[in-house]
C-alpha positions as a printed Julia matrix, in Angstrom:
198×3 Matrix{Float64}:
  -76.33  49.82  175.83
  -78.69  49.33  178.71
  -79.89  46.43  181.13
  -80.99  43.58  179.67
  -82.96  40.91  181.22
  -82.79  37.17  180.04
  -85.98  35.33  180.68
  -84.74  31.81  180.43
  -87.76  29.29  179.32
  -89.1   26.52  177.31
  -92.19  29.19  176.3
  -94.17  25.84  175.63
  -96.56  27.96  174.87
  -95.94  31.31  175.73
  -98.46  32.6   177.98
  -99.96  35.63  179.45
  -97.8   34.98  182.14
  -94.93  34.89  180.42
  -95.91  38.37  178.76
  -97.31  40.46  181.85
  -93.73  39.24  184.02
  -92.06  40.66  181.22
  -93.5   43.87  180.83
  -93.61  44.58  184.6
  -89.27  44.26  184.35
  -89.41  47.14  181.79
  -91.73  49.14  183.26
  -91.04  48.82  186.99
  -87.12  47.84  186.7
  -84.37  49.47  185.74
  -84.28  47.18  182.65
  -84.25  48.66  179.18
  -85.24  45.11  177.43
  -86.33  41.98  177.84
  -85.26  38.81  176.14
  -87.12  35.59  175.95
  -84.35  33.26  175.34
  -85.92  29.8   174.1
  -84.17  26.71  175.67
  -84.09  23.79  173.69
  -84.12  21.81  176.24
  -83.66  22.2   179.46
  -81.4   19.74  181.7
  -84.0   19.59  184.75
  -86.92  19.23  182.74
  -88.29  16.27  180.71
  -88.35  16.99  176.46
  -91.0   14.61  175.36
  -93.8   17.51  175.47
  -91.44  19.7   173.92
  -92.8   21.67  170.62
  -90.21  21.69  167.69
  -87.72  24.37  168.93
  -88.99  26.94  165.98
  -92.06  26.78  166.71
  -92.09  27.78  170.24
  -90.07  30.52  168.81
  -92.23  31.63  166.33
  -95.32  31.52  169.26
  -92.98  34.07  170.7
  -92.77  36.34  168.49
  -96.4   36.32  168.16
  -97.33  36.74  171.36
  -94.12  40.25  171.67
  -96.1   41.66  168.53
  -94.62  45.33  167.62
  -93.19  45.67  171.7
  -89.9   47.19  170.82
  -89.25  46.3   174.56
  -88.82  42.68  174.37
  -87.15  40.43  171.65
  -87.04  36.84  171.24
  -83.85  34.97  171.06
  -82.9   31.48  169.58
  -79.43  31.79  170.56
  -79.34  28.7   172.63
  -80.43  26.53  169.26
  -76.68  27.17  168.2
  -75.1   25.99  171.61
  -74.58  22.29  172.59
  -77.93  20.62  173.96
  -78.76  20.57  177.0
  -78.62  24.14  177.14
  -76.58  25.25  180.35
  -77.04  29.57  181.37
  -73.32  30.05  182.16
  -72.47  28.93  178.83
  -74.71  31.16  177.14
  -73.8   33.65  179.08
  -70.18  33.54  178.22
  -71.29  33.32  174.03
  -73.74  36.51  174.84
  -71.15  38.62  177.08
  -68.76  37.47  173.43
  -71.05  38.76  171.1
  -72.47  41.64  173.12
  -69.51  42.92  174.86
  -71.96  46.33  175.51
  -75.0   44.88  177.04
  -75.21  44.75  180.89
  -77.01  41.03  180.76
  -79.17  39.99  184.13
  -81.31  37.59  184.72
  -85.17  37.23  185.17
  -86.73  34.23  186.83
  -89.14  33.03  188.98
  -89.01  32.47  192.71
  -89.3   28.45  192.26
  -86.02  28.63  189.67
  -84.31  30.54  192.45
  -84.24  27.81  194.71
  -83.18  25.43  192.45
  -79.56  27.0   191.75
  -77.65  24.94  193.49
  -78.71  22.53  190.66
  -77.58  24.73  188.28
  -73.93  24.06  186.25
  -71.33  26.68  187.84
  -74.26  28.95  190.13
  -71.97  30.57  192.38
  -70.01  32.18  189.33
  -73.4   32.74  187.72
  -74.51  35.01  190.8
  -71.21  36.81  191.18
  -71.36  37.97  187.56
  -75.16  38.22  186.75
  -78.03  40.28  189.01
  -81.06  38.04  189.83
  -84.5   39.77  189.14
  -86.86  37.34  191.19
  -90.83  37.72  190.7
  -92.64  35.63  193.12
  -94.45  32.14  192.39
  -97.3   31.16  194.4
  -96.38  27.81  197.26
  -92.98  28.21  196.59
  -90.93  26.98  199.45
  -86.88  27.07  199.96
  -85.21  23.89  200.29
  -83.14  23.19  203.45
  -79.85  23.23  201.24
  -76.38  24.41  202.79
  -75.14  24.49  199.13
  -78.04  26.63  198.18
  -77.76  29.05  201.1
  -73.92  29.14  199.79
  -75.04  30.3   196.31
  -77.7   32.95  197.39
  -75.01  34.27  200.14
  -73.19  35.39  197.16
  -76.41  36.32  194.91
  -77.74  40.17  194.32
  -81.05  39.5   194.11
  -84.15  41.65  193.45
  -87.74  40.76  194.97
  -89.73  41.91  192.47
  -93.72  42.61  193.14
  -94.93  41.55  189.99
  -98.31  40.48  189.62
  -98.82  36.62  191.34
 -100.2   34.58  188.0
 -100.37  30.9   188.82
 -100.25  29.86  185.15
  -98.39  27.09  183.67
  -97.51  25.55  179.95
  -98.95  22.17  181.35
 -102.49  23.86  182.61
 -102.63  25.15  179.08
 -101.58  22.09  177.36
 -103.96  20.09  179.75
 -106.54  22.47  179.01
 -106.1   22.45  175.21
 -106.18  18.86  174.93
 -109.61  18.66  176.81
 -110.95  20.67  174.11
 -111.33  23.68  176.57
 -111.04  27.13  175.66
 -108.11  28.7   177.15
 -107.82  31.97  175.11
 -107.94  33.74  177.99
 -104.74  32.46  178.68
 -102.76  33.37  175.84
 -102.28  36.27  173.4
 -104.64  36.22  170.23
 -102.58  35.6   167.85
 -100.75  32.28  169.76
 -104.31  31.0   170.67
 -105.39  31.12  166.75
 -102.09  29.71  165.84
 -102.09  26.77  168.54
 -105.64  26.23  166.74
 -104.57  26.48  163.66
 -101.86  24.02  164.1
 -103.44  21.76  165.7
 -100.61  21.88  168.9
 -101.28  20.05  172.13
 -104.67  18.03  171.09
 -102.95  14.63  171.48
């Protein structure tokens, strides 16, 4: 089997965003797929705003369509919350003994490894594909400079889109329209559902 890349995230909604990073790491990487692996929750951010864990799923799906490129993956729902990478890691190297698994994340996630449960046997096992995030800055961390020291990371020039789940939550609960933002079908299902008013 080929590369695949895990993009790690809440997805809360998927976004355009979310979509256009992935399909730039299977067309301009030497990536064969794509996973969106929802988190539950994860351990550096806060769960109140958090959609029921299917549901962000489901959006998803949605917003993949018929892309036979990317997949989405609950397999964190059937690990012990909070949700930590190296463990899922180790449960997707188990079941997937074939797959070459890397990682996909932004620039700002980067500099946060040395937060991260077990990072320097993370980046000794796993490549880091690394897509820019606009006013990101690095930390003055020797612990961090440790971690990266040992990383293989790859810059990728994917397109710069400064969009966030809490502009589009922010902007659905002001009653604005932010189709723009997502794929169809999530936007008519966020509407449908009612998601994010309150």
């Amino acid at each position: 089997m080929g590369k695949i890349g895990l993009y790690f995230g809440s997805f809360n909604p998927v976004h355009i965003g979310h979509i256009v990073i992935a399909g730039y790491m299977t067309e301009f990487t030497d990536m064969d797929e794509i996973w969106f692996v929802v988190t539950p929750q994860n351990p550096l951010k806060n769960k109140n705003s958090l959609l029921d864990d299917y549901q962000r799923l489901h959006m998803v799906n949605l917003g993949i369509g018929k892309n036979e490129k990317m997949r989405a993956s609950d397999i964190e729902f059937r690990l012990p919350v909070p949700s930590y990478t190296i463990n899922t890691l180790a449960y997707l190297n188990e079941k997937y003994p074939r797959h070459n698994f890397c990682l996909v994340m932004g620039e700002d996630n980067l500099y946060t490894l040395h937060k991260w449960k077990n990072a320097t046997e993370l980046v000794k096992k796993y490549e880091l594909y690394v897509y820019p995030r606009p006013g990101t800055k690095r930390p003055a961390s020797p612990l961090l400079d440790s971690i990266l020291s040992k990383a293989v990371v790859h810059r990728v020039k994917a397109p710069l889109m400064d969009i966030s789940g809490t502009f589009i939550r922010n902007g659905v609960k002001k009653r604005k329209d932010m189709s723009y933002y997502l794929p169809a079908p999530v936007w008519k299902y966020i509407q449908e559902m009612h998601y994010y008013e309150k």
